[in-house]
C-alpha positions as CSV (number, residue, x, y, z in Angstrom):
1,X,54.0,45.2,-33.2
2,X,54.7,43.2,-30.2
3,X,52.5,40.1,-30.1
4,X,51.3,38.9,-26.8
5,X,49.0,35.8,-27.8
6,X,45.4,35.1,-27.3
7,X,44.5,38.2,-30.1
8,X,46.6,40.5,-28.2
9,X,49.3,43.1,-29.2
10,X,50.7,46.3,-28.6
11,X,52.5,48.8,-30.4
12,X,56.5,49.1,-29.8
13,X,56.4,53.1,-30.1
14,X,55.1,53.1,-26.3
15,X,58.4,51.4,-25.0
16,X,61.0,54.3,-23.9
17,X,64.2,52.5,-23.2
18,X,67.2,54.6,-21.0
19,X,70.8,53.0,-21.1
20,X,71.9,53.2,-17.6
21,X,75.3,51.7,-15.7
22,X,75.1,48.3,-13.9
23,X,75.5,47.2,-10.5
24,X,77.5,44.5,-9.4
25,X,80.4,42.7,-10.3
26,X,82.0,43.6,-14.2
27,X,85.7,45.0,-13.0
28,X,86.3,48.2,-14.0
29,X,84.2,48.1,-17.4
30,X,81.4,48.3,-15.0
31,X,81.9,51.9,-14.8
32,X,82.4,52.7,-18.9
33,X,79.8,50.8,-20.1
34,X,75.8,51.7,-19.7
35,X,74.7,47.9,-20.4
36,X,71.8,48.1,-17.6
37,X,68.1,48.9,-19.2
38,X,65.3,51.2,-18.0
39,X,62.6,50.9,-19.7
40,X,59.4,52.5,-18.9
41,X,55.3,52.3,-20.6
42,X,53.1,54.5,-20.2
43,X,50.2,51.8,-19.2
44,X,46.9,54.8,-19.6
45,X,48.5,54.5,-23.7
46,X,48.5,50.8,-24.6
47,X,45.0,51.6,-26.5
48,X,45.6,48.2,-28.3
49,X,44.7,46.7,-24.7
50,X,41.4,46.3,-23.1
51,X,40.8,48.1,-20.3
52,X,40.4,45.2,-17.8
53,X,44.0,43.9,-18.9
54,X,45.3,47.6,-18.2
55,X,44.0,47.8,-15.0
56,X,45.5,44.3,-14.1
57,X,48.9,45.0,-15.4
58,X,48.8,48.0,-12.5
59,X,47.8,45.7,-10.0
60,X,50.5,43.0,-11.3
61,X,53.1,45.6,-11.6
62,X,53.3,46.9,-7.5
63,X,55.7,48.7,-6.8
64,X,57.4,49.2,-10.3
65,X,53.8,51.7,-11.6
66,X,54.3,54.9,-10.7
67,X,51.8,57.7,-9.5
68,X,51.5,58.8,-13.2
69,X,50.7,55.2,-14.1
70,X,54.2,54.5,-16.0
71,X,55.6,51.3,-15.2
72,X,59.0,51.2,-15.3
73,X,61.1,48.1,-15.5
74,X,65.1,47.1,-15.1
75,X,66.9,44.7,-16.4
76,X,70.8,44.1,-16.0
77,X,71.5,40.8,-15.7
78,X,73.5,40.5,-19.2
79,X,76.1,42.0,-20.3
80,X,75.3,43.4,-23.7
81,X,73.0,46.2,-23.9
82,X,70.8,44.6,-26.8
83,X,70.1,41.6,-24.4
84,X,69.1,43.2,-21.3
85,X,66.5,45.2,-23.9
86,X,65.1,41.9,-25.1
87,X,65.3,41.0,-21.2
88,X,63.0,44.1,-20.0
89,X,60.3,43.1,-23.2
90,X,60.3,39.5,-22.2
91,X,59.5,40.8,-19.1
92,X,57.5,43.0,-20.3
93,X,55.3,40.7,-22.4
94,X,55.3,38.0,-19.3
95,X,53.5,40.9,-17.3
96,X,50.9,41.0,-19.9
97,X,50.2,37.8,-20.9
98,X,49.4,37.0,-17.0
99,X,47.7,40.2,-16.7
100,X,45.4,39.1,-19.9
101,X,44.2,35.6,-17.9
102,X,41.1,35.7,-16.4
103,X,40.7,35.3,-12.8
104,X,39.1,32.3,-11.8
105,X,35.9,33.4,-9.4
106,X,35.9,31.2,-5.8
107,X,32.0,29.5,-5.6
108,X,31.0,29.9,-2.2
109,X,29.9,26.2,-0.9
110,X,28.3,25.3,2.3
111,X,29.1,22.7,4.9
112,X,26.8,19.7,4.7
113,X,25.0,18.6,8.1
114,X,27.2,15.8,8.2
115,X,30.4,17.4,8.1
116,X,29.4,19.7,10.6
117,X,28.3,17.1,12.9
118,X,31.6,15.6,12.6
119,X,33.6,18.1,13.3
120,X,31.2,18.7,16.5
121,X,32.1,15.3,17.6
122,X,35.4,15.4,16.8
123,X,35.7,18.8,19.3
124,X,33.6,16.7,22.3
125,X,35.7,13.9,21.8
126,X,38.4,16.5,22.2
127,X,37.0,18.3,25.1
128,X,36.5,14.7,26.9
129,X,40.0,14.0,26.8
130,X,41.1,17.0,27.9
131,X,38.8,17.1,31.3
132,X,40.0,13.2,32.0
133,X,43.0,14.4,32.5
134,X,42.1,17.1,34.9
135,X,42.5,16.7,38.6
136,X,39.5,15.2,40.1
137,X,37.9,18.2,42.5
138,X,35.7,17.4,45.0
């Protein structure tokens, strides 16, 4: 069990990790060794997880959720393969814990009369300026 915080866990079973080569710079061990990470959730089977936190880890993960609602993650930026896997679950577990905050709701407030007067005089103060330096016309 992966622990997320607030009461929140899910089950490591629903992680599928895929070993794949990594870009960039390494020399030629770059292309022997599979240290890059693909790891992919299947978002519709975190059960553990309510369903409001599901539906914000789509809308948190963009363009990594697929049609089938899989979100798939990368991580290459170490060289060992068991670090870029703890990478991706960091990652992983980052997604969730923002996705597991509550939004905080705008309340709608209304100009007083005094600002709104203000900002009227401030505009025909504005507007006076602007025709004194006008040509005169005749």
């Amino acid at each position: 069990m992966i622990d997320i915080g607030s009461g929140l866990y899910f089950d490591e079973r629903h992680l599928e990790f895929q070993f794949i080569r990594s870009s960039g710079p390494g020399g030629q061990n770059v292309n022997k060794v599979a240290s890059a990470v693909q790891m992919r959730v299947q978002i519709d089977d975190l059960h553990e997880l309510p369903l409001r936190v599901r539906d914000r880890l789509k809308e948190i993960g963009g363009s990594r959720v697929t049609t089938q609602n899989e979100l798939i993650i990368e991580a290459q930026r170490f060289r060992t393969q068991e670090r870029n896997k703890q990478d991706a679950i960091d990652r992983l577990v980052a997604m969730l814990r923002k996705a597991a905050e509550r939004k905080k709701y705008r309340v709608k407030t209304r100009p007083t009369l005094a600002s709104k007067r203000r900002r009227i005089d401030t505009k025909k103060k504005r507007g006076d300026t602007k025709k004194m330096r006008q040509s005169p016309t005749d």
